[in-house]
DODRENLUM-330269 format. One record per atom (N, C-alpha, C): residue in one letter; x, y, z. Coordinates in steps of 0.02 Angstrom, whole numbers, plus 50000, padded with zeros to 5 digits. Example, Ala and Ser with C-alpha at 12.3 -4.5 7.8 and 13.67 -1.06 7.14 Angstrom:
<atoms>
A506604971650390
A506154977550390
A506604983550390
S506424988850354
S506844994750357
S506455000250394
</atoms>
This chain:
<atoms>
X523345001649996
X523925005750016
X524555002849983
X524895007049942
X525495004849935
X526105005249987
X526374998049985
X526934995950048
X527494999250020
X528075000350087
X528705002350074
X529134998550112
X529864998950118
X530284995350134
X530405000750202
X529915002650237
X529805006450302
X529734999350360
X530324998750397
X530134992950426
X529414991750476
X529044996450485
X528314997550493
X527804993450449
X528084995850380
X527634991250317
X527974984250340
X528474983850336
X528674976150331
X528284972250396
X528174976950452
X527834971350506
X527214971350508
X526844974850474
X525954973850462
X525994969350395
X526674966950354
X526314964050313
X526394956250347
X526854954950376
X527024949150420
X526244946350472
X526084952750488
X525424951650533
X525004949950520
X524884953150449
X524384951450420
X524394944950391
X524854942950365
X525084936250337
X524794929750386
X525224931450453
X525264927250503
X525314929050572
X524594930950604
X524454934950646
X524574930350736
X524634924250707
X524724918850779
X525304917750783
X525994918750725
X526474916550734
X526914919750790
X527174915950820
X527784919350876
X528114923850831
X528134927950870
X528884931950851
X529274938150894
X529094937350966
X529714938651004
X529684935051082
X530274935251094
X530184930351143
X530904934651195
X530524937451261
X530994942051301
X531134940351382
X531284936651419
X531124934251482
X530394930951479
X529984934651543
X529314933651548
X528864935151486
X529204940151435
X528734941951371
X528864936551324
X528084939151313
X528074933251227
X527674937551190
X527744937951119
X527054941251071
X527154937751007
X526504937150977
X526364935750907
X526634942250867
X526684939050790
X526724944750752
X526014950650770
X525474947350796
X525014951950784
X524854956450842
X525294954750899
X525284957450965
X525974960550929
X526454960550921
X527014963950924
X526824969450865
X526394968950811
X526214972950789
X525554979450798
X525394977650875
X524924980650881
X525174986550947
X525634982250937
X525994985251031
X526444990751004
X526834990350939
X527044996250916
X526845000050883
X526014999650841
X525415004450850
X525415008150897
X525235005250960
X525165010051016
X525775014951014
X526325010851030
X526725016951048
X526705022550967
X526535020550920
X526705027450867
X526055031050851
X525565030250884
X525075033850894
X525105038950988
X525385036051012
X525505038351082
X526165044451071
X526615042951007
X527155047451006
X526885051650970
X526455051450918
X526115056050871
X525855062150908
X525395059050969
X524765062750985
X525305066151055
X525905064651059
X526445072051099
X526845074251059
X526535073950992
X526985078950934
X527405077950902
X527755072450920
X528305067050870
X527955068750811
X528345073850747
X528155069950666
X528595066750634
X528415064850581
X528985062950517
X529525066150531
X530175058950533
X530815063550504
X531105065550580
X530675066950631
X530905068550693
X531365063250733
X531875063550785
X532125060050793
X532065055850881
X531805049950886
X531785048250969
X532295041650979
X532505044651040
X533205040451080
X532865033551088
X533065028151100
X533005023851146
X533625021051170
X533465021451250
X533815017551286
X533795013451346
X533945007451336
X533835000851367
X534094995551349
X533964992351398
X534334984751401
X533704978151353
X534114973451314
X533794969851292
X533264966651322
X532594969651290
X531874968051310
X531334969451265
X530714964851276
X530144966251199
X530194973151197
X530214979051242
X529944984451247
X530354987551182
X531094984551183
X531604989651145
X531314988751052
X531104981451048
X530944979450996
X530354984050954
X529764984151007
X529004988051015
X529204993450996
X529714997051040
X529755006551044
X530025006650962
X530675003750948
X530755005050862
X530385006550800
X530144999750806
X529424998650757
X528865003350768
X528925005950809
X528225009550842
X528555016250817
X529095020650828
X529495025250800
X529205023650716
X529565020650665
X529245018950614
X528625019450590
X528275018550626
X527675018950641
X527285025750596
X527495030650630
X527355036250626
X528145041850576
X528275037450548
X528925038650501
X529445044550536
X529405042650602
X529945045750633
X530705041350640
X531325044450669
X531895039850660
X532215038450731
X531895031050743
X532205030050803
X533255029750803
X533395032550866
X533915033050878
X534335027850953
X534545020450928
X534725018550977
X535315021751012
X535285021651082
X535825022651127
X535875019451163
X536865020251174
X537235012251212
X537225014151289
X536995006951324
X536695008151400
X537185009451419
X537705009151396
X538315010351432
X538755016051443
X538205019651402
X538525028351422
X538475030251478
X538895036651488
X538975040451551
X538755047651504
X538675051351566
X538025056851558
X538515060751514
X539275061551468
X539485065651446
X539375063151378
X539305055951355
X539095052451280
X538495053451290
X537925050751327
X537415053551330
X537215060251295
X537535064351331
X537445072851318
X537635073051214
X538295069051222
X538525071551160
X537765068251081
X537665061751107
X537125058751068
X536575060951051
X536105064251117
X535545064951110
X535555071951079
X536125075551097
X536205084751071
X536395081151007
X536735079050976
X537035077550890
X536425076250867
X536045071050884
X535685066850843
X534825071950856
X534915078350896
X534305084150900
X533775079150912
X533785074250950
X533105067650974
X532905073851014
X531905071350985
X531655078051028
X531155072151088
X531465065851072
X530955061451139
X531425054551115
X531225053351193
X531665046951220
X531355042451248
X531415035551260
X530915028951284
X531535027151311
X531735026251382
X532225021551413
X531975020151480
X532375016251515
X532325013251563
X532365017051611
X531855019051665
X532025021351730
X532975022551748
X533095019251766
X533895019351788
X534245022351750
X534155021151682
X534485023551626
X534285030951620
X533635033051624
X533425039051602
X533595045651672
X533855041751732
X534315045051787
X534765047751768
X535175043851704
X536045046951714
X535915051551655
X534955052851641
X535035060351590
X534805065151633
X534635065351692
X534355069651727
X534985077551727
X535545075851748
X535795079951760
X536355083551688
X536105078651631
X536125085451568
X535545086051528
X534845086051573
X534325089451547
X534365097451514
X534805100051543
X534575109051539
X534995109151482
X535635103751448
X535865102051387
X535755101851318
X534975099751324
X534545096951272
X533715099551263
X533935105851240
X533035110951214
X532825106751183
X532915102251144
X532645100751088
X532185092151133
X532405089651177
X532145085851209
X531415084851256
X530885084751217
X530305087751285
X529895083351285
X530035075851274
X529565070851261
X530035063951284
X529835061951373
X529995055251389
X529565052051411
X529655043851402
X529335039451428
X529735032651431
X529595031951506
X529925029151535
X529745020351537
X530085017451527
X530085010051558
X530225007951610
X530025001951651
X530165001751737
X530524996451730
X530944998551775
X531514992951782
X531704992051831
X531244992451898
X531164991651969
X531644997052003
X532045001151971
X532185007151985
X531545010952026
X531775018252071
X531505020952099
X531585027552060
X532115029252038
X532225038452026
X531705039051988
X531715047252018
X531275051451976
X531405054651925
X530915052851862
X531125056151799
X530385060751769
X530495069051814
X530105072551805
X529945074251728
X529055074851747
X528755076551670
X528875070951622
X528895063351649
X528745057551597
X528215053951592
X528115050351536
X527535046551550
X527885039051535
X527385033551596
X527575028551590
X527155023951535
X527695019351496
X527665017751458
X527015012451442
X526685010651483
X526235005451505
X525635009151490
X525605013051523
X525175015851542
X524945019551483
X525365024151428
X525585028051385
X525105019951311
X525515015951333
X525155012651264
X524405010051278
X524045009651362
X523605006551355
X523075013251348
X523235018751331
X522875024051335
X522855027151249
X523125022551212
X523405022951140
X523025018251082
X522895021851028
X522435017450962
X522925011750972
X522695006650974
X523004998350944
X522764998550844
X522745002850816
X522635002950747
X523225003750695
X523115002650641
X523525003550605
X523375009650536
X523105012850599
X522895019650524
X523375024950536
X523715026950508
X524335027950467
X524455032550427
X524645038450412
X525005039850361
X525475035750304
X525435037350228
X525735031750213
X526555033250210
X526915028850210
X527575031250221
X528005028050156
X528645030550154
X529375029650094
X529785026050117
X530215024750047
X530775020650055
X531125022350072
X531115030150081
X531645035250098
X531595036850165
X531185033850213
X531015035350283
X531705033350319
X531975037350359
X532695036350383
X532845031350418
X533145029950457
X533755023050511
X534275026450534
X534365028450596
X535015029550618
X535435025550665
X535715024350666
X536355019250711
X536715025550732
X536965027350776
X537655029450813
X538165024050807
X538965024650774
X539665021550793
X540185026350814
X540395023550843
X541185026450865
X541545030350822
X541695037350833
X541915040650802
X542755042050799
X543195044750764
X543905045750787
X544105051550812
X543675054750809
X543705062550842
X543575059950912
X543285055150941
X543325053950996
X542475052251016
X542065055050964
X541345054050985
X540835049650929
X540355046950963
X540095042550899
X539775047750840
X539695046050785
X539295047450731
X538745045850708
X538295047250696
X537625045250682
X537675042250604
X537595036950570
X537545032750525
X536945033150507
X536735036750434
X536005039250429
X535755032850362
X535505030450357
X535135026950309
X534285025650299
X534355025950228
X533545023350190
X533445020250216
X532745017050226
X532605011950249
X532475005550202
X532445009350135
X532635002050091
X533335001050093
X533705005750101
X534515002050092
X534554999050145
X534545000250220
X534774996250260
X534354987450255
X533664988650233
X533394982750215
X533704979450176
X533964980350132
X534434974250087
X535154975450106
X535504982250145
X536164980650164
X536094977650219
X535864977550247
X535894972650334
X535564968450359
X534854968750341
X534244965850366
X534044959650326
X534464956850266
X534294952150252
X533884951350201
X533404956850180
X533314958250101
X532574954150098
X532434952550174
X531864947550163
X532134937650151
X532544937950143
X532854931050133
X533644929750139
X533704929850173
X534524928350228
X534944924950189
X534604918350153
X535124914350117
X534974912150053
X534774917450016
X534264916249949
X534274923649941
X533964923449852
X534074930049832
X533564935149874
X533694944149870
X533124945449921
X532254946449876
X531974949649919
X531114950749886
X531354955049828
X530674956249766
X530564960149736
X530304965949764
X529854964549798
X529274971249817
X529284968049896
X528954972349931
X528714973850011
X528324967250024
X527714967249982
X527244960949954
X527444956649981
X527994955149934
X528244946749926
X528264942650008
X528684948650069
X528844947550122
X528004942650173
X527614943850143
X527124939550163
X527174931850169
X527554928150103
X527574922250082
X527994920650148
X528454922750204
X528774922050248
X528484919050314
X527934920150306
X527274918450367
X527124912350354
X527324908650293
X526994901550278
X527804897850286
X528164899550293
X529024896850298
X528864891850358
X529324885450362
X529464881850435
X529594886150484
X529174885350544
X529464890050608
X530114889550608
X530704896450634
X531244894150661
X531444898550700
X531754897650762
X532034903850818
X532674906050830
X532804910550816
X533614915150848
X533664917350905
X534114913250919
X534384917151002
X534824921751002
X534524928051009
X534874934451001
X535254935851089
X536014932951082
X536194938251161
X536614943651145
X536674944751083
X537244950851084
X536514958851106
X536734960551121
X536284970651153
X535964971751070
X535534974451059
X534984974951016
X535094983351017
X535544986551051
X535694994051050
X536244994150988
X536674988250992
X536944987350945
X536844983650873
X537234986950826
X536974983750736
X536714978250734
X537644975550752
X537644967450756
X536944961050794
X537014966350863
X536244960750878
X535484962950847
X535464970050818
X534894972050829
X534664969550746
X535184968750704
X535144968350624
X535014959450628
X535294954950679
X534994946550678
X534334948550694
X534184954050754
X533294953950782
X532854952950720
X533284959250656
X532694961850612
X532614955750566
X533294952250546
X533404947350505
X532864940650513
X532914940150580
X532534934150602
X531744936750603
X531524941350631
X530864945350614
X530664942750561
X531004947650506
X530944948550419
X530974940150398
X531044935850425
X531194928950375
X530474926850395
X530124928650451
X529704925050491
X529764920950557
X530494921350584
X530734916350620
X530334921550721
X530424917250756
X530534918150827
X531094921650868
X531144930550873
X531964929550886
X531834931150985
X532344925650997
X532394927451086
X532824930351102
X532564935551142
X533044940251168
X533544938351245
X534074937651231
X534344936751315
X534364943551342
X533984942851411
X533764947451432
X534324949951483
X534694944651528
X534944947951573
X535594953051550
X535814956551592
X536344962051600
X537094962251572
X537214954251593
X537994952251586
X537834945651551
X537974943851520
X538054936951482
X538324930551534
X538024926451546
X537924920251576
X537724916451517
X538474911251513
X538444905451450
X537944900151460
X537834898251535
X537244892951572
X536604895851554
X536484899751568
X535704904751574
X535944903551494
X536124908751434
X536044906051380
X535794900851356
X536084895451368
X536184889751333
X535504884551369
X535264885051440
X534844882851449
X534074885851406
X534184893351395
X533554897151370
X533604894251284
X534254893551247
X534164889351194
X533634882651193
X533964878651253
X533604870251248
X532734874951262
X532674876751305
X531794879751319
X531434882851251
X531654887551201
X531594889051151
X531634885351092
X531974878751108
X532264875951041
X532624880151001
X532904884150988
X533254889150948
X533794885250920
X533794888150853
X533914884250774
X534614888450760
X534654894650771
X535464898150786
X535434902850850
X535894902850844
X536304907350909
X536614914350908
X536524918750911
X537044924550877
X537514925050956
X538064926350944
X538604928350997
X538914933850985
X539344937351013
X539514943150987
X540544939651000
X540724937650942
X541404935150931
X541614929851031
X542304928351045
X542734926551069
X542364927351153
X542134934051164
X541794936951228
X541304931651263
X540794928751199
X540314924851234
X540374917751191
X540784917551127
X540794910351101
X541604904851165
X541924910751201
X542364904651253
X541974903451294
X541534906251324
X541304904351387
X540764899851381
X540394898651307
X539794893851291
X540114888951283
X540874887851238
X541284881651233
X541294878051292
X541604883251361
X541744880951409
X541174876851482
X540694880651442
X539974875751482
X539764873951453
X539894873151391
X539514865151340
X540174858251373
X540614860851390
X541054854551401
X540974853351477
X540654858751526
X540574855351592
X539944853951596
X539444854651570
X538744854751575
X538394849851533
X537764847251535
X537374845651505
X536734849851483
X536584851951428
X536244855951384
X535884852251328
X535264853151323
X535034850451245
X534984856451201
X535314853551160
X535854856251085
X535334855151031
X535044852151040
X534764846750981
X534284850750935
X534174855550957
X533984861950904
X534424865750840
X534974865550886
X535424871050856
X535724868050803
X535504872150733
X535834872050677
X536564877250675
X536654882150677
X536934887650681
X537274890250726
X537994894650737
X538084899550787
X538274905650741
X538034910950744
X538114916750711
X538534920150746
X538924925350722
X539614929450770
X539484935750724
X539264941550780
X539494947650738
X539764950550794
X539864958950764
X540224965450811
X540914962950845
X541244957750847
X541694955150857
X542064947750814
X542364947750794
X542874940750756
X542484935750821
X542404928050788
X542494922050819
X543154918950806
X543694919250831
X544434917450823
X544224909050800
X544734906250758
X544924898750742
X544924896350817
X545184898450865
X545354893150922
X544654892650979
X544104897050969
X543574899750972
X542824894450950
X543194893350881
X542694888850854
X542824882750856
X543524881850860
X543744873750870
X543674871450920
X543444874651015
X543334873251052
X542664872451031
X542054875851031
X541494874751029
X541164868450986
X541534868250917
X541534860250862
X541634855450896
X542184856550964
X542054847951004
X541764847151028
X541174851851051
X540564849951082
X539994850851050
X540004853750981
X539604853450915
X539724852850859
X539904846050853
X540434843650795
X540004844650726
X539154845250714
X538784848150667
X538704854750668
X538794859650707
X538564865250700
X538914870350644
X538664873250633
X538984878850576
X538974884250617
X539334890150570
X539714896450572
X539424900050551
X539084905050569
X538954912450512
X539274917250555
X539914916650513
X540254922350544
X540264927750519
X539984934050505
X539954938850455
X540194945250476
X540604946650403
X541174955150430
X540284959450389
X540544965450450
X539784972450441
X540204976550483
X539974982450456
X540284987550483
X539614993050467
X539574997850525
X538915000550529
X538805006850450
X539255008550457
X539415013650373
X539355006850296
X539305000750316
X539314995550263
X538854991250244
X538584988850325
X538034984150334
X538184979250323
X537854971550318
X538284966650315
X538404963950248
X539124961550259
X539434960350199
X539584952750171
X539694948050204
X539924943350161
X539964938850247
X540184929150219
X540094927150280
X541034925050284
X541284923550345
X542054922150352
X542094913550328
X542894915850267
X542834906650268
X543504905650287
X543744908550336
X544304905750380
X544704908850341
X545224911950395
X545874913650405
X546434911050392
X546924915250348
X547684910250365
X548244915450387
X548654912750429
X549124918250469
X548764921650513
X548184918750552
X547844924650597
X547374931550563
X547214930050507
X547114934550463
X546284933550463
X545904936750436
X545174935450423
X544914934050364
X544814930150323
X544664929650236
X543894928050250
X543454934550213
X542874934150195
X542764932850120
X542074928750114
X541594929350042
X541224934250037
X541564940949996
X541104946950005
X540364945249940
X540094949549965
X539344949349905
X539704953549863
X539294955849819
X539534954049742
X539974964349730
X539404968149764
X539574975249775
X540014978349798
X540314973349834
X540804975149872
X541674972549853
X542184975849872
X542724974349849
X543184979649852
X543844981149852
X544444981649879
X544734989449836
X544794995249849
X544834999549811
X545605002149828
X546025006649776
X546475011549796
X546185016949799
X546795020549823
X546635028549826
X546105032149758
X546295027649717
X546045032249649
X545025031249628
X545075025049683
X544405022749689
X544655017549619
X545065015649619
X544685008549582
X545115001549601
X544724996149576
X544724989549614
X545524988549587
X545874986149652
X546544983649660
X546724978249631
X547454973849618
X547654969249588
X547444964049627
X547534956649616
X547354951349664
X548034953249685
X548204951849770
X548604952049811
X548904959949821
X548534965049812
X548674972549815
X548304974349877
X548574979749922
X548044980349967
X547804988349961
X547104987849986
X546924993949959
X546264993050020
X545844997550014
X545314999050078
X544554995450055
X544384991650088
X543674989250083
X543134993350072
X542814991550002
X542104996949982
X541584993749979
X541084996549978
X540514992849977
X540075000449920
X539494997749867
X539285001949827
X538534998249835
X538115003349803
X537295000949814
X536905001049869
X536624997249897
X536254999749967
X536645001350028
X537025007450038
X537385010950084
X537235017450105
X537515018850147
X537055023950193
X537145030650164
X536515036150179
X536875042750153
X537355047050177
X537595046150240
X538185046950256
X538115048950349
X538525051650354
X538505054550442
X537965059350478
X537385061550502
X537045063250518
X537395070750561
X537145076450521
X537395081850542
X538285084150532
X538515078650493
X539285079250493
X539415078450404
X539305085550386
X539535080950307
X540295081350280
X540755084550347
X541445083750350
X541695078450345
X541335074350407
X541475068450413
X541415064150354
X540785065650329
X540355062250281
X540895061050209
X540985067250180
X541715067950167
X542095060550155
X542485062650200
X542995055350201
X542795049650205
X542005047350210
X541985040850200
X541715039350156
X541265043350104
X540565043450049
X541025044249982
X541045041849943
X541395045049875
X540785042149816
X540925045449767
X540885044749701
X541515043649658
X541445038349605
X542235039549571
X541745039749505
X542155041049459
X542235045049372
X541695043149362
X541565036649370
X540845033649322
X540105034449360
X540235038449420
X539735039449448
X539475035149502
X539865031049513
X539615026049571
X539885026249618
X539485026849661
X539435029449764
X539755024349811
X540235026349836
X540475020249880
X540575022249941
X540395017549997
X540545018250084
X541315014450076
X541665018250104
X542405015850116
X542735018650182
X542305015350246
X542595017050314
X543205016750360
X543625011950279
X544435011350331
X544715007750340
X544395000750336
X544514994950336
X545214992450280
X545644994050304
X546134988850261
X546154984150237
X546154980250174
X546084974850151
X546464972450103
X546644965850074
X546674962650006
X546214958849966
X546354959949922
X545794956549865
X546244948549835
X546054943549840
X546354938949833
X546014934649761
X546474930549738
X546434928149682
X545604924049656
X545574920649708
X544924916049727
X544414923549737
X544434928549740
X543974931649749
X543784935249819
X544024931649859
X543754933349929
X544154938949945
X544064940550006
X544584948250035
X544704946150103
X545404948150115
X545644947050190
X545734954850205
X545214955050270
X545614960650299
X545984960550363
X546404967750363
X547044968450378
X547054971750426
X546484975750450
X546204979850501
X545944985550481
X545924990650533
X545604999250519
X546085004150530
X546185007850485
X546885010350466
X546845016250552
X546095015550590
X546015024350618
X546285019150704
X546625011950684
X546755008850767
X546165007350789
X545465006050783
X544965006050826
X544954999850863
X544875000150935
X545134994150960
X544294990250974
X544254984150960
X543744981050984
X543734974951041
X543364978251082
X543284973951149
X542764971851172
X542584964551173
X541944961151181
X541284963451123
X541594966751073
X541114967851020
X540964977251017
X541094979951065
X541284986651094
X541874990151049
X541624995551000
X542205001250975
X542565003351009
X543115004951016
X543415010951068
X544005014151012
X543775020051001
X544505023250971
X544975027151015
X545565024151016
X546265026451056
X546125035051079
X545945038351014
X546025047451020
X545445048551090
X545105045951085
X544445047851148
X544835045351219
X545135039151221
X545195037351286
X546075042151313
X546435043051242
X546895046851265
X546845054151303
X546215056751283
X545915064451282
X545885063051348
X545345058451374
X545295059351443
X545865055751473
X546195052851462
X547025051151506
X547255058851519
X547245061751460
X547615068351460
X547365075851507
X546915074051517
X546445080151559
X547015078251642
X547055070851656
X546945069951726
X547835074851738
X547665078451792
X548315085251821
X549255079851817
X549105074951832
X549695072351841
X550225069251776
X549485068951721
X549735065251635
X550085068651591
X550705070351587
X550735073551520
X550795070851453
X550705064251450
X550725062251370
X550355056251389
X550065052151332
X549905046151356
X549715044951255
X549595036851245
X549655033351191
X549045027451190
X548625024251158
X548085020451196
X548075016751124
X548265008451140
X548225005751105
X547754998951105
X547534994151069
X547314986251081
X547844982251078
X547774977051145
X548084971351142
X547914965451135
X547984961751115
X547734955051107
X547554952351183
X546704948651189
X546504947251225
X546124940151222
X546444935151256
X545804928951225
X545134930651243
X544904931751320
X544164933551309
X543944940151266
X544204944451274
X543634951451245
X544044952251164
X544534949351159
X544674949151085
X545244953151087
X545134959951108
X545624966051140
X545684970451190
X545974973051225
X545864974551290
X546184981951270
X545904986451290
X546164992351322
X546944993851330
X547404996251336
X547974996351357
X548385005051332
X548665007351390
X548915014051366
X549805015151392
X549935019451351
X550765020751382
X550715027851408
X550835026951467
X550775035951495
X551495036351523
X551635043051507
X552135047951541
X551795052151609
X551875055151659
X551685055151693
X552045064651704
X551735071451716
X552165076251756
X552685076651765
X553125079451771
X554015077751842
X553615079751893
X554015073551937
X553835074152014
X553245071452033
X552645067451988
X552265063952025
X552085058751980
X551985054652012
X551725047051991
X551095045351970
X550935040451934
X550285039751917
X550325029551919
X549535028851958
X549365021451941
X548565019151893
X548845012951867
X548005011151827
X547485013751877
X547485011351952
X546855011651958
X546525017351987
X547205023051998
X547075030851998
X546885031351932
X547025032451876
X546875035751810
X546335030351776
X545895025651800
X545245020251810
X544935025051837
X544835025851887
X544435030251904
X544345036951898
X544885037751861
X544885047851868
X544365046751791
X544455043551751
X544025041551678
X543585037651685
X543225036851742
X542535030851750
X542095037251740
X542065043051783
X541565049451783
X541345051151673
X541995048251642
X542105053551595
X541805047751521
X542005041251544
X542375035151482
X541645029051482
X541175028251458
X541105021551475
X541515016251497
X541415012551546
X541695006751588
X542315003251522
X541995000751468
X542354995851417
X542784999151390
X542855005451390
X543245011251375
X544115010351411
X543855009851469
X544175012151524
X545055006751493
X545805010151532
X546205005951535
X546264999451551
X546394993251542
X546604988451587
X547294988251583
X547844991051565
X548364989851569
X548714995651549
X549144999451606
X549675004651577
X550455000551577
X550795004151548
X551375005151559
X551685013951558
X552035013051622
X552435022351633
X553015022351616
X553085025951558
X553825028351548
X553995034751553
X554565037751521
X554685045751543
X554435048951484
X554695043951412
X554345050951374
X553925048151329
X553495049851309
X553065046151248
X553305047451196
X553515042051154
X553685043951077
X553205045451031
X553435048950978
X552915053250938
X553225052650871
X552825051350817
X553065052650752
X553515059850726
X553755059950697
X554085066850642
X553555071650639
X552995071150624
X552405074150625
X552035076150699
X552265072850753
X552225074350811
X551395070550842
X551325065950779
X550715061350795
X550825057550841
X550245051350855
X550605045650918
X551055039950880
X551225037550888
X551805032950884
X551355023550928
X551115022750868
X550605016950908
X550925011250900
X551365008950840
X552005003850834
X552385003250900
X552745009350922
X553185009650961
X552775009351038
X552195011651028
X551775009851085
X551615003551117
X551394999551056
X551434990351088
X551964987351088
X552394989851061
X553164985051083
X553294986551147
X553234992851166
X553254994351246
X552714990451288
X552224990751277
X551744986851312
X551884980451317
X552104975251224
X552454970451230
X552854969851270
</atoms>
């Protein structure tokens, strides 16, 4: 059979390679490559035989566990395109995801697969669930449980053969207010994100090669960033694809103790964190605690910055450890690793494709600023949106394709690029998108709001926090934790305000846009 860069091929060749080696590690779960490859057999013979084909699209949603790992690969499987979704929706993102992205079957968690119950009659195209238990009780009529579903399923690997062209979709945060589906090859995202087969070395030639990975020194990643997201789910694949052990932190909320003890039990060789959110609070119980460290080569930081003051706490209590701090953006994949900041600023070593464009699409002066591109293995653009698609996909004169999502930047003399931010405001909190236009929409619904402005503020733990300027009706008042709750029904939780300020009128550009300058000086 000829292999493809179908991450399906890539884990039967791993299995086959090295069928005893660890390679996931989830609470109470553990599996070999050859159990983890057999377990997502089942499920893509179990999705086949309820009509899942090629190309079709299934949700998953859940909390970090082997299962989430299994259901993907197992999607693949059967060259369908799994579609992660964030646990943290409420039934109106929900609605908007699973209707965009036309998923005609879903694998989530009991609890989780509750808050779709009531926009079932939403989604024709949906007629295929199976459920995971998560000691939940609700009823999620007409599913099958997932256990049960794989032990009633071929454990084989006979197959249709599958392409390089077999899809990947990610959902990100959109500025219209809703996420976008991020559609990619599955060879591009393999060498834009996944590591290419070799993380710190050039990547494979062929599918093949990825075998020689099974004979590598064991090594384990402690994955706690959510695996719903790029950032943790692209270390899962990375560490997979090298051959390594990756452990999943399983619980709900991030606990730096529980972490850091499940490191010393694992021995785990890096760490991924998701920026400032979970690298203060590991600083802060490596300095009250006793922990064995004595594994850890590495702390990796994505979906959020690890700030200088971030890492300099954690260096006094791991005066060897290193940094892989790496800028990725889901339209980019990952790009280059951070070699420190000056002025609060971010200066990355981009890879070689990537680099700093004007309007006209071509590469800027050293010290010019112009928008971060990336060319070569990048995605084919927005899934169902080629409006969208549009403004971020170009071609310039000579024919070469570039992702350019927004990112402000400079191109600097030494080569590297500092960026400057995202021209669309997107605020990031604890590793969490939030664009201002969505959370203003629903400020603006509630009867008492007539204007409101939603900006990021600087936050030591979550990096940035939420924060809005509302005007309020004549004649009635408005508080945070009235307009908190009037947007909990509507906003994911991380969404939500932590901080207003009420004035009388909201300022507005000439153009009658928001006025987001004049917005944080007020907040200031």
């Amino acid at each position: 059979m000829v292999r493809s860069y179908n991450l399906a091929d890539l884990l039967e060749i791993l299995a086959a390679a090295g069928p005893d080696r660890p390679a996931l590690v989830a609470g109470a779960e553990r599996r070999t490559f050859a159990q983890l490859n057999e377990r997502a057999s089942r499920v893509g013979h179990h999705l086949a035989a309820a009509g899942v084909g090629p190309g079709e699209h299934v949700a998953i949603l859940a909390y970090n566990r082997a299962e989430w790992i299994e259901a993907m690969l197992g999607v693949f499987k059967i060259r369908a395109v799994p579609v992660p979704v964030n646990f943290r929706y409420v039934a109106a993102e929900l609605r908007h995801v699973l209707s965009d992205s036309d998923s005609v079957a879903i694998i989530g968690e009991r609890s989780l697969l509750a808050k779709t119950e009531e926009i079932r009659g939403d989604l024709p195209k949906l007629r295929h669930i199976v459920v995971l238990e998560d000691g939940a009780a609700d009823d999620i009529p007409g599913a099958v449980e997932y256990e049960e579903a794989l032990a009633a399923a071929d454990p084989g690997d006979a197959f249709p053969e599958r392409s390089n062209d077999d899809r990947y979709i990610m959902y990100t945060g959109g500025t219209t207010g809703y996420p976008k589906g991020v559609e990619w090859r599955c060879e591009d995202i393999f060498f834009g994100a996944l590591g290419g087969g070799n993380v710190l070395g050039d990547p494979i030639g062929s599918p093949e090669e990825l075998a020689a990975n099974a004979e590598q020194p064991a090594m384990a990643v402690l994955d706690c960033a959510p695996v719903m997201h790029g950032a943790g789910q692209w270390v899962a694949f990375m560490g997979l694809f090298s051959g390594a052990k990756v452990v999943l932190y399983t619980d709900h909320a991030f606990d730096a103790d529980k972490a850091l003890r499940l490191l010393g039990e694992e021995q785990a060789n890096v760490m991924m964190l998701v920026g400032d959110v979970m690298g203060r609070p590991v600083a802060q119980a490596l300095a009250a605690g006793d922990y064995d460290t004595s594994s850890l080569m590495a702390i990796a930081s994505g979906g959020a910055p690890l700030t200088e003051g971030a890492k300099q706490a954690l260096q006094e209590q791991l005066p060897n450890v290193m940094f892989l701090d790496n800028y990725g953006a889901t339209e980019t994949g990952a790009c280059g690793p951070s070699v420190g900041g000056k002025e609060g600023t971010a200066r990355f070593m981009m890879k070689p494709e990537i680099t700093v464009l004007d309007d006209d699409l071509k590469t800027v002066a050293p010290g010019e600023i112009g928008k971060l591109a990336r060319s070569g293995h990048i995605p084919l653009g927005y899934y169902n949106d080629p409006e969208k698609t549009a403004t971020t996909f170009f071609t310039d004169a000579g024919g070469t394709r570039w992702s350019i999502p927004g990112d402000f930047a400079s191109l600097e003399e030494d080569g590297t690029i500092v960026l400057l931010g995202r021209g669309s405001l997107v605020i990031n909190t604890g590793g969490e998108k939030v664009y201002p236009e969505e959370v203003e929409v629903a400020l603006k619904d509630h009867p008492d709001v007539y204007d409101a402005v939603v900006v990021g503020l600087p936050d030591e733990r979550f990096g940035e926090r939420v924060a809005a300027v509302v005007a309020p009706r004549p004649g009635t008042a408005v508080t945070l934790e009235e307009l908190t709750e009037y947007c909990r029904g509507r906003l994911a939780g991380y969404k939500l305000p932590r901080q207003i300020q009420v004035v009388d009128e909201v300022r507005r550009t000439a153009v009658g846009k928001s006025d987001y300058k004049w917005a944080k000086s007020v907040l200031a």
